[in-house]
Backbone as ProteinMPNN parsed JSONL, in Angstrom:
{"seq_chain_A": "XXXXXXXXXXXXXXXXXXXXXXXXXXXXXXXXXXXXXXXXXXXXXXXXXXXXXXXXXXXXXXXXXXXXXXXXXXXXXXXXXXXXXXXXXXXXXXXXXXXXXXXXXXXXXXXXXXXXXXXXXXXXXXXXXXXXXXXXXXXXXXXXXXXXXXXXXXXXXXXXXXXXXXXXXXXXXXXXXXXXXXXXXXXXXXXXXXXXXXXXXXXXXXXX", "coords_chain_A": {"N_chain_A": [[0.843, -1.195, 0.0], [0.424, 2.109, -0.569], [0.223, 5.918, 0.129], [-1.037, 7.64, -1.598], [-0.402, 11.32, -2.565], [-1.506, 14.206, -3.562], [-1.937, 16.86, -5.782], [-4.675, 18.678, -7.294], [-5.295, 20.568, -10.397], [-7.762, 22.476, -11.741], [-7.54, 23.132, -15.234], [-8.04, 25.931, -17.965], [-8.707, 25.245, -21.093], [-8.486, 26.787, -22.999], [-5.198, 27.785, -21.993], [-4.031, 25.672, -21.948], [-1.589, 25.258, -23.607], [-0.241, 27.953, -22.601], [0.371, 26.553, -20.443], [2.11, 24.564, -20.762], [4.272, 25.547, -22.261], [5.216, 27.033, -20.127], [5.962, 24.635, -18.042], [7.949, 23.763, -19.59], [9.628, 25.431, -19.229], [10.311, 25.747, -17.195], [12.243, 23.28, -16.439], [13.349, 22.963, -18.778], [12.86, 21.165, -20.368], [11.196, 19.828, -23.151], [7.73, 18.306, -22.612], [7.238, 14.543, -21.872], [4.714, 13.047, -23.69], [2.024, 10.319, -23.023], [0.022, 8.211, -23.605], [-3.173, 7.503, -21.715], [-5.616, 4.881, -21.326], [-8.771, 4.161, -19.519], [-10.704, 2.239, -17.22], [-13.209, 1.738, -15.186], [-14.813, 0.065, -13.012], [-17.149, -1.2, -11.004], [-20.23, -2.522, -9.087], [-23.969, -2.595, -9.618], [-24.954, -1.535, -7.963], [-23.374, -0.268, -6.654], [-21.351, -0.593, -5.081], [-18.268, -0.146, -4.175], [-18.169, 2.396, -4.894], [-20.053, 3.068, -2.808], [-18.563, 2.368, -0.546], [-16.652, 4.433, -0.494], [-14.375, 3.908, -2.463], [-12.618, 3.667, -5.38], [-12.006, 1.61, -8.466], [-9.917, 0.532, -10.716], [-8.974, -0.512, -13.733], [-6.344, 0.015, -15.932], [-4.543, 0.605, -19.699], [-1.528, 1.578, -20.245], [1.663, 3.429, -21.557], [3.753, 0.795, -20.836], [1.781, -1.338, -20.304], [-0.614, -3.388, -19.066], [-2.043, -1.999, -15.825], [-3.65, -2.699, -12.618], [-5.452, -0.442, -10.098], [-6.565, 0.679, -7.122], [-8.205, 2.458, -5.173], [-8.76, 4.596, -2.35], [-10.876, 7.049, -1.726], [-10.563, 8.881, 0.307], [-8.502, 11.957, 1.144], [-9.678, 15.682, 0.012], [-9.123, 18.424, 0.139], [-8.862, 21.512, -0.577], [-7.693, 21.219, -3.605], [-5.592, 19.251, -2.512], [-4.977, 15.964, -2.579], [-5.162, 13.423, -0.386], [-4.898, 10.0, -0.261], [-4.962, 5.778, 0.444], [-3.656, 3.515, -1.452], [-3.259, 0.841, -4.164], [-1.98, -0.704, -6.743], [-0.63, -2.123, -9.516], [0.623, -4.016, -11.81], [-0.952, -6.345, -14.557], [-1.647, -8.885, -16.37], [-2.826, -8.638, -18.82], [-5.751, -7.147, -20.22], [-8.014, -7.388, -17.923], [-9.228, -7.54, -14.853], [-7.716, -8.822, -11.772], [-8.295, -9.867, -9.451], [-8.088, -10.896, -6.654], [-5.592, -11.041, -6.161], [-5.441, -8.252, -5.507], [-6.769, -8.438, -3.522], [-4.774, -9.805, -1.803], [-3.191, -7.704, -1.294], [-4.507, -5.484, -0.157], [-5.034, -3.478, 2.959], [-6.497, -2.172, 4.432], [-9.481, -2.518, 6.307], [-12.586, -2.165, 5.923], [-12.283, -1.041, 3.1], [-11.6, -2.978, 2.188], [-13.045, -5.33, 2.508], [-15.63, -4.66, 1.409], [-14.41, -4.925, -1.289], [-14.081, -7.402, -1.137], [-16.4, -7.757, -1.341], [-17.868, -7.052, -3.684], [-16.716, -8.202, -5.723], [-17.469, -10.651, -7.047], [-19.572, -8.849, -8.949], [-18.752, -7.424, -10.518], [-18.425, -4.803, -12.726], [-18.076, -2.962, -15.647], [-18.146, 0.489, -15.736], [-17.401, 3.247, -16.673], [-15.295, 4.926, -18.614], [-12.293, 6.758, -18.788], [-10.264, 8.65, -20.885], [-6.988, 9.56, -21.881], [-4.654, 12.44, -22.566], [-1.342, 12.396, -21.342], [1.054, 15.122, -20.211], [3.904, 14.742, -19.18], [6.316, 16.021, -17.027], [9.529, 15.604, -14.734], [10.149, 17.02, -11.759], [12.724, 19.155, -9.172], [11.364, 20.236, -6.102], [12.401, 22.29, -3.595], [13.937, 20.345, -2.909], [12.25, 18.155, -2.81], [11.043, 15.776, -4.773], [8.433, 15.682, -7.508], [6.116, 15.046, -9.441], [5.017, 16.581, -12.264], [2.036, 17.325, -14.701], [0.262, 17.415, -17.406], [-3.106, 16.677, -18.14], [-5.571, 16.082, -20.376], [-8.287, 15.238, -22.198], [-11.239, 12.968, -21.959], [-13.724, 12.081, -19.869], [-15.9, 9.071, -20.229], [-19.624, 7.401, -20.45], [-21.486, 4.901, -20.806], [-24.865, 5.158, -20.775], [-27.615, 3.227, -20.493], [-27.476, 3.131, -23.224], [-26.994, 5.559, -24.022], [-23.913, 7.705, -24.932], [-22.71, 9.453, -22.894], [-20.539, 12.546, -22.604], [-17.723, 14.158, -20.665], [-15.282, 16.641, -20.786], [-12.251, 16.77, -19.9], [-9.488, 18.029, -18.587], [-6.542, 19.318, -17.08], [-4.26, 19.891, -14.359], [-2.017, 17.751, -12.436], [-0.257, 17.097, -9.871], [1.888, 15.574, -8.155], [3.077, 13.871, -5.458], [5.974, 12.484, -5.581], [8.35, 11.75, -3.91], [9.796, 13.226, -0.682], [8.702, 15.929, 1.122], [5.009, 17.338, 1.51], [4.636, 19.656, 1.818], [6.163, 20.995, -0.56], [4.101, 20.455, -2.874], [2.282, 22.351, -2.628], [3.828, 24.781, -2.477], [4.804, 24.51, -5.198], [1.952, 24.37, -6.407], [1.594, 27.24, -6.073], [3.817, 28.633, -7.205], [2.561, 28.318, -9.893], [-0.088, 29.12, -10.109], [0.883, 32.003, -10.406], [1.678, 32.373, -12.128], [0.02, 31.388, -13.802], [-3.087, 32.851, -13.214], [-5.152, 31.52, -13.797], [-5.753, 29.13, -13.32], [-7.798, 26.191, -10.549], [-8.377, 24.938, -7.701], [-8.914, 21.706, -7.599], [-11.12, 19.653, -6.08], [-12.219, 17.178, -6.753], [-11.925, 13.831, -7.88], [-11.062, 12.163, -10.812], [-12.258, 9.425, -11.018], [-14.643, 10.389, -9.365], [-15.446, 11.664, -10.638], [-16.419, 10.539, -13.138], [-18.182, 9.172, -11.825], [-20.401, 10.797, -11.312], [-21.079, 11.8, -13.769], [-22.184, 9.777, -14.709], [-24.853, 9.849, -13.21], [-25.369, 11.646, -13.937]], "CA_chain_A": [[0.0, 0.0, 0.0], [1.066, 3.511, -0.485], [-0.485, 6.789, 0.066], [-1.056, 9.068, -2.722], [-0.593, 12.533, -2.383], [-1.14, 14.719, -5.123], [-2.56, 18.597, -6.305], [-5.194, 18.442, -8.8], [-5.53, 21.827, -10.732], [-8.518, 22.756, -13.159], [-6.946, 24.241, -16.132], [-9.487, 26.241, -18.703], [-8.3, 24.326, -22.552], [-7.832, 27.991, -23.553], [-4.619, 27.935, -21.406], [-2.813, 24.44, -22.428], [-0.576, 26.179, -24.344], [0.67, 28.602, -21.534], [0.853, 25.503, -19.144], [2.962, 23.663, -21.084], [5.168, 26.672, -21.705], [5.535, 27.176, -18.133], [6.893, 23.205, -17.343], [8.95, 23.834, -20.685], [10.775, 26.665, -19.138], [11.055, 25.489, -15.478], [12.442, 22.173, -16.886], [14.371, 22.678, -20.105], [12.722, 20.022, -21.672], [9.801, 19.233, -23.698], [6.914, 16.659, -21.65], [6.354, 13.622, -22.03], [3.383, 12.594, -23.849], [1.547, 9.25, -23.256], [-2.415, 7.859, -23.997], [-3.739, 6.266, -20.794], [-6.918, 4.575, -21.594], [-9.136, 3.695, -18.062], [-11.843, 1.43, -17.247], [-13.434, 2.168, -14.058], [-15.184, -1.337, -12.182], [-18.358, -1.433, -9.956], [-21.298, -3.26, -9.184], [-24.849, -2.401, -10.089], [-25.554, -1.053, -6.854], [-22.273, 1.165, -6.743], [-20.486, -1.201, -3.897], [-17.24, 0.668, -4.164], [-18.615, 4.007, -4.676], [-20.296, 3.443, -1.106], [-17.469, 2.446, 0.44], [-15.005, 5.597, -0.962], [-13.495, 3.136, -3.1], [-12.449, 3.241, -6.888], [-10.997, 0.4, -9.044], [-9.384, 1.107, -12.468], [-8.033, -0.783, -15.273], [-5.017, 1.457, -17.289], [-3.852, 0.689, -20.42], [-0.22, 1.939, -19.859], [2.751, 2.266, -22.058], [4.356, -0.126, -20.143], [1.159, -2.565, -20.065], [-1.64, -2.873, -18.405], [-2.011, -1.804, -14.304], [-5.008, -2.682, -12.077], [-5.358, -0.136, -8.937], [-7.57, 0.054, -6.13], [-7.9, 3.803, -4.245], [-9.811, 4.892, -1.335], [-11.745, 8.459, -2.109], [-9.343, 9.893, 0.945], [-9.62, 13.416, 2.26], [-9.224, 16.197, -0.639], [-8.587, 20.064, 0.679], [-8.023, 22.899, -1.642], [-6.636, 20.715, -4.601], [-4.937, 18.638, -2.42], [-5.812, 14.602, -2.242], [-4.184, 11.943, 0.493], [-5.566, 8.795, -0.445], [-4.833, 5.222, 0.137], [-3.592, 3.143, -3.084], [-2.923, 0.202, -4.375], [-1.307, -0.645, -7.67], [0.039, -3.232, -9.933], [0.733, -4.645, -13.131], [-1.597, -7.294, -14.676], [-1.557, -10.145, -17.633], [-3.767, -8.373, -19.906], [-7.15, -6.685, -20.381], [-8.606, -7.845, -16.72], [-8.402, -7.647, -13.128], [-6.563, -10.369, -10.564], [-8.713, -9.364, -7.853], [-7.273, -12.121, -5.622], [-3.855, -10.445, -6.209], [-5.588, -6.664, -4.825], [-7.24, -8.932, -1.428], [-3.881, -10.025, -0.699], [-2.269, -6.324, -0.784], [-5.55, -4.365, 0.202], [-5.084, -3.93, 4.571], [-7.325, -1.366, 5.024], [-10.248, -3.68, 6.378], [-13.533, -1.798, 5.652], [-12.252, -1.128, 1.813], [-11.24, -4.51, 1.17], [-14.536, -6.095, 2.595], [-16.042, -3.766, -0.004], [-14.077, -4.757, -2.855], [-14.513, -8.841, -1.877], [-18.269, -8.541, -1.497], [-18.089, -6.553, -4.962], [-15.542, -9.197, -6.92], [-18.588, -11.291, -8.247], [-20.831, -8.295, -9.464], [-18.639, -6.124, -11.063], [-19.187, -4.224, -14.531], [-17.571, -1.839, -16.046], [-19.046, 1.198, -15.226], [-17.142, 4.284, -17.132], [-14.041, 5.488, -18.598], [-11.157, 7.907, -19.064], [-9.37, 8.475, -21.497], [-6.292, 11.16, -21.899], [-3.316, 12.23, -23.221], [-0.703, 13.17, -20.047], [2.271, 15.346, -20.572], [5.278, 14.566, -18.235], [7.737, 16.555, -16.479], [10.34, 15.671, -13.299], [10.757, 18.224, -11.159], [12.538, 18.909, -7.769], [10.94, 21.377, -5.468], [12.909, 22.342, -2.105], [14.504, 18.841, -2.223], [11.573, 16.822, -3.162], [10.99, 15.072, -6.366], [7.514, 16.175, -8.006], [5.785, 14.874, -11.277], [4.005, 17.213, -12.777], [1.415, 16.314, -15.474], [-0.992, 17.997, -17.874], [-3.96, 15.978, -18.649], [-5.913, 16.657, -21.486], [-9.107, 14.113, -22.487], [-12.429, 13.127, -21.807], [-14.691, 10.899, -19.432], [-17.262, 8.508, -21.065], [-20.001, 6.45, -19.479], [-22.09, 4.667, -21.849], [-25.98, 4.701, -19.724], [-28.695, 2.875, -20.921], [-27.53, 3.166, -24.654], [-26.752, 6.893, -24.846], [-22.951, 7.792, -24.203], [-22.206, 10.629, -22.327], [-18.929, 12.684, -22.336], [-17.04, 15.146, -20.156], [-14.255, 16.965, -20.791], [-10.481, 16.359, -18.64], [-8.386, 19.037, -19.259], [-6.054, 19.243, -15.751], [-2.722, 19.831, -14.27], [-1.66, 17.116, -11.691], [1.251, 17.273, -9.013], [2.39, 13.631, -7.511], [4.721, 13.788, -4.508], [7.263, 10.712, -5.856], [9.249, 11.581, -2.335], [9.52, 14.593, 0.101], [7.561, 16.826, 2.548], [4.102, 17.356, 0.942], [4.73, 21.287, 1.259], [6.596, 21.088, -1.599], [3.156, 20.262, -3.378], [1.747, 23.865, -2.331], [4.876, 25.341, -2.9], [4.88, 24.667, -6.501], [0.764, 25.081, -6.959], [1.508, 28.508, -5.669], [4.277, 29.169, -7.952], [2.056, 27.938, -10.799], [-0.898, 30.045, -10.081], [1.532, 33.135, -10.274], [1.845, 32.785, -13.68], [-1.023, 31.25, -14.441], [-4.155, 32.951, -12.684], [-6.751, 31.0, -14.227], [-6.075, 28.123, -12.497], [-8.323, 26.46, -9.69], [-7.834, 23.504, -7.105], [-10.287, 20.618, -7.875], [-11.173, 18.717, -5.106], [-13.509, 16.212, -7.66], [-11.452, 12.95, -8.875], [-11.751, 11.481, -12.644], [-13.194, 8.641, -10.75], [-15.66, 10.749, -9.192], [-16.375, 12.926, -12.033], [-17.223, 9.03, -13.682], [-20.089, 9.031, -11.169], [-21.179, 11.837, -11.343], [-21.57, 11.76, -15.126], [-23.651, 8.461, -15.027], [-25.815, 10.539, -12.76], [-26.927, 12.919, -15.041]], "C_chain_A": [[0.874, 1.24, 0.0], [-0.235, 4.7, -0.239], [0.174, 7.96, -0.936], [-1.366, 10.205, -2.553], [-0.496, 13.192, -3.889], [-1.821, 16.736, -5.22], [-3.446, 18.743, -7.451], [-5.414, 20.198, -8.98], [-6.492, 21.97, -11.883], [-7.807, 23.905, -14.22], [-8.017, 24.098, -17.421], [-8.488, 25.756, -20.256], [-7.763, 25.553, -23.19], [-5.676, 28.446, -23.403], [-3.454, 27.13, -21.354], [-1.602, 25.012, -22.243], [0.555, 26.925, -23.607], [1.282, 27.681, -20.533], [2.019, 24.992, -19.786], [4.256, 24.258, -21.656], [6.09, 26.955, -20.542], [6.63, 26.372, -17.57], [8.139, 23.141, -18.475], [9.99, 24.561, -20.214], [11.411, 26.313, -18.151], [12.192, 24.205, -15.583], [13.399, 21.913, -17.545], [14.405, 21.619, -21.022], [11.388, 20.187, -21.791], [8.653, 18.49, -22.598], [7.136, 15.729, -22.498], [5.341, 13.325, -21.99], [3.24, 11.085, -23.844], [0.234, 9.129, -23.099], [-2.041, 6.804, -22.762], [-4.828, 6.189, -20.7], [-7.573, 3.74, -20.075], [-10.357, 2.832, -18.199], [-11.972, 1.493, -15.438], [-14.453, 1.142, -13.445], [-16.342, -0.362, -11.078], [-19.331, -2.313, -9.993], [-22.327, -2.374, -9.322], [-25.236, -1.526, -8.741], [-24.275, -0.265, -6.151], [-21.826, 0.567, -4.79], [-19.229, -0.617, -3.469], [-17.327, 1.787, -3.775], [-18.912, 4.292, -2.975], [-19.65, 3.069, -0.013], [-16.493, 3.387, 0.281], [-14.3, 4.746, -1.392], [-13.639, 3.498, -4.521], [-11.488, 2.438, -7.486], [-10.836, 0.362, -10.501], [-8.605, 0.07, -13.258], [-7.483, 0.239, -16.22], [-4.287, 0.224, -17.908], [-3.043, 1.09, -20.572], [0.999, 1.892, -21.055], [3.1, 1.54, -22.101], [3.658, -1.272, -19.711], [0.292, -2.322, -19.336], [-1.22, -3.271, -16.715], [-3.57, -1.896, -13.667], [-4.429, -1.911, -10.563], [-6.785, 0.615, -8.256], [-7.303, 1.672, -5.29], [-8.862, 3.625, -3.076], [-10.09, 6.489, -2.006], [-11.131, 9.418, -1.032], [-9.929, 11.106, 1.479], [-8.805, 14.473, 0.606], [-9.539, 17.868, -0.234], [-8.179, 21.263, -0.121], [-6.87, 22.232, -2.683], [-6.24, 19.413, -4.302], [-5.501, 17.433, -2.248], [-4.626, 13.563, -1.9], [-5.049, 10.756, 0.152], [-4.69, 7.6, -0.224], [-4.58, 4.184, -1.506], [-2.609, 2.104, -3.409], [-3.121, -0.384, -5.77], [-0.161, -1.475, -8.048], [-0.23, -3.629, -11.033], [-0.338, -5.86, -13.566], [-1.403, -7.906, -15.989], [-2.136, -9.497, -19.026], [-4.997, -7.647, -19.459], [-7.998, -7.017, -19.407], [-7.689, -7.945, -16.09], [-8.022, -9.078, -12.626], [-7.458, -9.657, -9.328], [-8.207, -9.778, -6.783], [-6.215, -11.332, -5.214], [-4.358, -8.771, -5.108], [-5.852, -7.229, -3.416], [-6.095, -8.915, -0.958], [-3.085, -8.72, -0.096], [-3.275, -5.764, 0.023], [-5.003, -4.881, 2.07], [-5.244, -3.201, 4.916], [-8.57, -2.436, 4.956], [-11.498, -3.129, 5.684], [-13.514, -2.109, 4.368], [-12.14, -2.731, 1.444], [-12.641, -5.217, 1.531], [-15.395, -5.507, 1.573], [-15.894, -4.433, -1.369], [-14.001, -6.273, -2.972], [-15.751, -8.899, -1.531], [-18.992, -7.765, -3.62], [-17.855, -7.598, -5.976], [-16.771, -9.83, -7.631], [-19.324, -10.994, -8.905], [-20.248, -7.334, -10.213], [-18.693, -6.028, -12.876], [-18.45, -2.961, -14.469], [-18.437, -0.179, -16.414], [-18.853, 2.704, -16.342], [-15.589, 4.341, -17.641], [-13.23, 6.583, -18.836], [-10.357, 8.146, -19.846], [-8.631, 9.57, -22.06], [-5.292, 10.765, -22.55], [-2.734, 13.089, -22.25], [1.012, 13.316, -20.708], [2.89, 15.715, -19.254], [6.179, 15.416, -17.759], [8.061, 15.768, -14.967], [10.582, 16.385, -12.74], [11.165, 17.844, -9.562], [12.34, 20.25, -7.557], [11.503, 21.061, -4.141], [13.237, 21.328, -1.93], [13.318, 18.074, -2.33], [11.178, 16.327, -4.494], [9.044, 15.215, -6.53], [7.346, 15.317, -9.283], [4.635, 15.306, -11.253], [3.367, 16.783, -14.18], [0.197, 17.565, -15.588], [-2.233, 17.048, -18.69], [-4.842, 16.379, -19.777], [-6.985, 14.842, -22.157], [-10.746, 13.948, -22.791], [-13.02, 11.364, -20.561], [-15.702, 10.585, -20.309], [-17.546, 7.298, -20.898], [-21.159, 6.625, -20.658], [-23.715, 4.365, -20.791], [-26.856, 4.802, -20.617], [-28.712, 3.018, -22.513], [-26.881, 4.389, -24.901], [-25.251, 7.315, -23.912], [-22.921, 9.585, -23.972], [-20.924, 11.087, -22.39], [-18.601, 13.892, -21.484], [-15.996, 15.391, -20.447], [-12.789, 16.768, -19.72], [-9.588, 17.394, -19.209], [-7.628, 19.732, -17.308], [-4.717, 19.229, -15.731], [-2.97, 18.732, -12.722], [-0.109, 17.148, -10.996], [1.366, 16.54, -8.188], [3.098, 13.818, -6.947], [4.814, 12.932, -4.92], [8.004, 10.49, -4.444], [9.854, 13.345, -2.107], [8.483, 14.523, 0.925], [6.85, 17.037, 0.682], [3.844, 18.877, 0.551], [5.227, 21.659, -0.123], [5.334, 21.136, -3.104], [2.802, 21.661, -3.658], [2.556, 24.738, -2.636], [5.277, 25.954, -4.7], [3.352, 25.131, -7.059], [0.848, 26.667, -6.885], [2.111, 29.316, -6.809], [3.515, 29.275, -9.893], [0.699, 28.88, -10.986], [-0.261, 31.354, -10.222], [1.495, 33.339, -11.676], [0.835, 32.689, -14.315], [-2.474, 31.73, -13.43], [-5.501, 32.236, -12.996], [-7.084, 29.953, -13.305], [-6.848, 27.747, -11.374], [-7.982, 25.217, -8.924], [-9.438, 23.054, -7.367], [-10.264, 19.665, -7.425], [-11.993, 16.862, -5.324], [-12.313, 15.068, -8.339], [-11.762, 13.125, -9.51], [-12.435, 10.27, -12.152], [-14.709, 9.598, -10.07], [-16.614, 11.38, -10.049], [-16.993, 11.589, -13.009], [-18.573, 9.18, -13.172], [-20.895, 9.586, -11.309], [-22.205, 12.135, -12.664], [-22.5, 10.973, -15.54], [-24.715, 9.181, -14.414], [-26.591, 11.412, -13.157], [-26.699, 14.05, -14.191]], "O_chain_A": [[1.964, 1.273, 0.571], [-1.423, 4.418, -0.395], [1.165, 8.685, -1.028], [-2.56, 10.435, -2.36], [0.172, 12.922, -4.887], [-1.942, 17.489, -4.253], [-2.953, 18.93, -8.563], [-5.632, 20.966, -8.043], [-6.098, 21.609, -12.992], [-7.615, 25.109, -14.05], [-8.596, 23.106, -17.862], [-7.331, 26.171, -20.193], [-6.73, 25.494, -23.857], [-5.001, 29.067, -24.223], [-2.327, 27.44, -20.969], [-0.859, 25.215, -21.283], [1.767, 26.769, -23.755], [2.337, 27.86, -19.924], [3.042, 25.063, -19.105], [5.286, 23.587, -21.578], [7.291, 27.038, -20.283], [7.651, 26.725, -16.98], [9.174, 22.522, -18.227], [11.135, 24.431, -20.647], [12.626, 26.397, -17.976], [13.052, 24.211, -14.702], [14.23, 21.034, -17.319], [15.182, 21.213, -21.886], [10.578, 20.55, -20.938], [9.218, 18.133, -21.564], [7.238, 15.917, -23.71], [4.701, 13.192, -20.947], [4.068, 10.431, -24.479], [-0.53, 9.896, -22.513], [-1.239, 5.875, -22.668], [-5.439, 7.089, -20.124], [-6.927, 2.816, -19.58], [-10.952, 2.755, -19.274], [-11.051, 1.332, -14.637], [-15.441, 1.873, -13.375], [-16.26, 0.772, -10.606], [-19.37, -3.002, -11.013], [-21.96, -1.206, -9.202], [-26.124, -0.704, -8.968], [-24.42, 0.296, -5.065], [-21.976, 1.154, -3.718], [-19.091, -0.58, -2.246], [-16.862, 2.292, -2.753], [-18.437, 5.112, -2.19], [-19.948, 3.293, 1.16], [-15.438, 3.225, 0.896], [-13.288, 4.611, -0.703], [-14.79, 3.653, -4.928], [-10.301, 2.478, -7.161], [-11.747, 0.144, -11.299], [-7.378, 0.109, -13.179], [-8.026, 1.018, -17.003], [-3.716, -0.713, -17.35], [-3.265, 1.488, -21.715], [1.372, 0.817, -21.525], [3.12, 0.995, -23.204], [4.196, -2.141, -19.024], [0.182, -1.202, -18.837], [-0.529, -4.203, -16.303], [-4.518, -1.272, -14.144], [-3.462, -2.33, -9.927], [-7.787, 0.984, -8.868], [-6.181, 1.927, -4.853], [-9.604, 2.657, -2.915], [-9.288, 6.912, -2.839], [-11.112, 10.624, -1.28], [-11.022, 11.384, 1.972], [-7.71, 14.153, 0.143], [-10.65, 18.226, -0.624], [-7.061, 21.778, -0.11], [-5.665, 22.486, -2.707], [-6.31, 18.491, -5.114], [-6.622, 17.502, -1.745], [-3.697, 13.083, -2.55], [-6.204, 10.909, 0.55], [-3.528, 7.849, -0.547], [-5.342, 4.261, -2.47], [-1.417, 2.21, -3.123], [-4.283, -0.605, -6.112], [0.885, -1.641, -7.42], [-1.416, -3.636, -11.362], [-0.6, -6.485, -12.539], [-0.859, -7.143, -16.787], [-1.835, -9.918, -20.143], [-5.209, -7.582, -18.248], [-9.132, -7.017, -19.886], [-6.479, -8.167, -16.14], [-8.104, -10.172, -13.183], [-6.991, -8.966, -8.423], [-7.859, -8.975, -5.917], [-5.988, -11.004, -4.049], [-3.669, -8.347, -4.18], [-5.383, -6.757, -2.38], [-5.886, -8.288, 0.081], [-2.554, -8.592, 1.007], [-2.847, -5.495, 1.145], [-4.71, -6.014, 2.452], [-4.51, -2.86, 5.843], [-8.779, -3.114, 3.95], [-11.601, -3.681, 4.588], [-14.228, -3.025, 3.959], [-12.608, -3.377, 0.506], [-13.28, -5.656, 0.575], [-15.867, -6.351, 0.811], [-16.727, -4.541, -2.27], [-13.899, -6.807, -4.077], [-16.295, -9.994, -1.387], [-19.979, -7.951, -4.332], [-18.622, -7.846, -6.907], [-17.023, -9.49, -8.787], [-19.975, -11.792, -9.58], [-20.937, -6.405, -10.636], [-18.899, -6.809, -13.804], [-18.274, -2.173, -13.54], [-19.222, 0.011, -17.344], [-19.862, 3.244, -16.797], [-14.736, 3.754, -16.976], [-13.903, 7.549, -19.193], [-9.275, 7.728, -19.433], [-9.224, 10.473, -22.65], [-4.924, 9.675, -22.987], [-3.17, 14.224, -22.061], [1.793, 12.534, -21.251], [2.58, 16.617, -18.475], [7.142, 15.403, -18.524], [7.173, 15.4, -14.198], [11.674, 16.809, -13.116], [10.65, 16.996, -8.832], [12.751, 21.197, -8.228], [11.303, 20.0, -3.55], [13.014, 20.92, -0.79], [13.486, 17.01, -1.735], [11.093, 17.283, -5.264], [8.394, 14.8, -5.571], [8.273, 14.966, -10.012], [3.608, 14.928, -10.691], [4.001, 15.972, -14.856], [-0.426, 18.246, -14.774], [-2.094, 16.813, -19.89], [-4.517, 17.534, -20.051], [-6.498, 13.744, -22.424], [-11.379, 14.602, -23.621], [-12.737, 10.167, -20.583], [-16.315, 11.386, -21.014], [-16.799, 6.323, -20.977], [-21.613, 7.622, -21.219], [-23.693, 3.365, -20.075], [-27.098, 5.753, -21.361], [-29.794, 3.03, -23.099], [-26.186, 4.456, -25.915], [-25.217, 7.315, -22.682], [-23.075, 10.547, -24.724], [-20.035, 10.245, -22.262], [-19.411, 14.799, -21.674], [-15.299, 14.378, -20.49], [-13.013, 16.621, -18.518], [-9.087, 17.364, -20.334], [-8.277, 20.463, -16.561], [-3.996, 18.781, -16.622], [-3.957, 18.907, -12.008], [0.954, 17.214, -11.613], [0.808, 16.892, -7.148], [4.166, 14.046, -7.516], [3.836, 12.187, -4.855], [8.222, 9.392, -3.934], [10.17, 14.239, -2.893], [7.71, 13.651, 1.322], [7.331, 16.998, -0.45], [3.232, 19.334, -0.414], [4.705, 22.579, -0.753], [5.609, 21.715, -4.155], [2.98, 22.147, -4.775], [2.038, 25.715, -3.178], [5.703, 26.991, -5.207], [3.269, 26.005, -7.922], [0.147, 27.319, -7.659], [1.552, 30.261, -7.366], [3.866, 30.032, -10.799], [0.511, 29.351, -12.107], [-1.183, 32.164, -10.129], [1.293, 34.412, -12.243], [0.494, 33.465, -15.207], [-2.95, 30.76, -12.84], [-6.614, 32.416, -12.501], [-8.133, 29.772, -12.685], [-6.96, 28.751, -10.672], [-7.27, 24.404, -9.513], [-10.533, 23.617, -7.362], [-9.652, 18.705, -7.894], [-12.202, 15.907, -4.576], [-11.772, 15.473, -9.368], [-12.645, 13.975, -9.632], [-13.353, 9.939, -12.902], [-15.813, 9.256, -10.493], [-17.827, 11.554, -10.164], [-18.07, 11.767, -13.578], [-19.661, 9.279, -13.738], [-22.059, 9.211, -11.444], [-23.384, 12.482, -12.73], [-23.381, 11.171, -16.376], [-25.715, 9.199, -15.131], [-27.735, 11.832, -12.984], [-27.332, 15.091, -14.365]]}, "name": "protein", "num_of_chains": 1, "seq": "XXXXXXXXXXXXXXXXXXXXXXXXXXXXXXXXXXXXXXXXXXXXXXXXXXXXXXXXXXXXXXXXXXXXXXXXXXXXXXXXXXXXXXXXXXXXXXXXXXXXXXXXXXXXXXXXXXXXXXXXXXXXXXXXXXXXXXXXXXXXXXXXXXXXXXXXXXXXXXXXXXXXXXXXXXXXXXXXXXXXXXXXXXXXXXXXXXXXXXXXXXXXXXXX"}
């Protein structure tokens, strides 16, 4: 298990452009672009959801990853969450493989009274550009998302837009997080903190 800390930032599509500017300059390099295609798991009666759980299938450069969050505490941007994460065979989950890591008890009773009912509920799908950064001695990956959610209900698909900056402590103090949103809003005023996952914004979207 790990805990994921991170900074989500709403950035307006008008604005890309300047963002990616910005990590160009601080950086001295280009991003890295890669397509990560999602698949977002539940049961019919949203078993996960009502435990603060979400469970994702990613398509990955590097292959496919099945991981397992808790919904956490999220604060002005910022989101601590539980998280668990791992490689898989192909195009499906190993659930078995998430019971044995999961050891938060509530979530995992959750996610084995779910295992026999689940359905693919929604997905995500983006294109995320890469930078490394260190801030005050901690290692950062910053990340401009750029996409759409889409949850196919009752026949008629729905879509939302993803257009987002993301900031991943890798290792460090978590100030470093705030540190850099701060410096990032300086340049860029548009920006806003968005306390709403892409899994939540899934739900939300089936909801109408």
């Amino acid at each position: 298990m790990a805990i994921e800390r991170e900074i989500k930032l709403a950035l307006p599509r008008d604005q890309v452009d300047a963002a990616l500017r910005l990590f160009e300059a601080r950086t001295g390099v280009p991003g890295r672009a890669i397509r990560l295609e999602n698949i977002y798991f539940d049961t019919p009666a949203l078993t996960l959801a009502r435990a603060k759980s979400a469970l994702r299938l990613r398509r990955a450069p590097e292959g496919w990853l099945q991981t397992f969050k808790t919904v956490g505490v999220a604060q002005n941007g910022l989101h601590e969450r539980h998280e668990w994460e791992m490689p898989v065979a192909g195009e499906a989950l190993e659930i078995a493989r998430l019971l044995q890591e999961c050891d938060e008890a509530g979530v995992s009773t959750a996610l084995s009274d779910a295992s026999a009912n689940l359905i693919a509920l929604f997905r995500t799908d983006f294109t995320r550009t890469l930078w490394a950064l260190e801030v005050d001695g901690a290692q950062v990956e910053a990340a401009i998302d750029q996409g759409e959610v889409i949850a196919d209900v009752n026949g008629t698909v729905r879509r939302a837009p993803i257009c987002e900056i993301e900031l991943e402590l890798k290792r460090g103090d978590a100030a470093a997080l705030r540190t850099l949103a701060a410096e990032l809003a300086q340049a860029l005023p548009c920006l806003a903190p968005d306390d709403i996952s892409k899994a939540q914004r899934g739900y939300k979207l089936r909801e109408g």
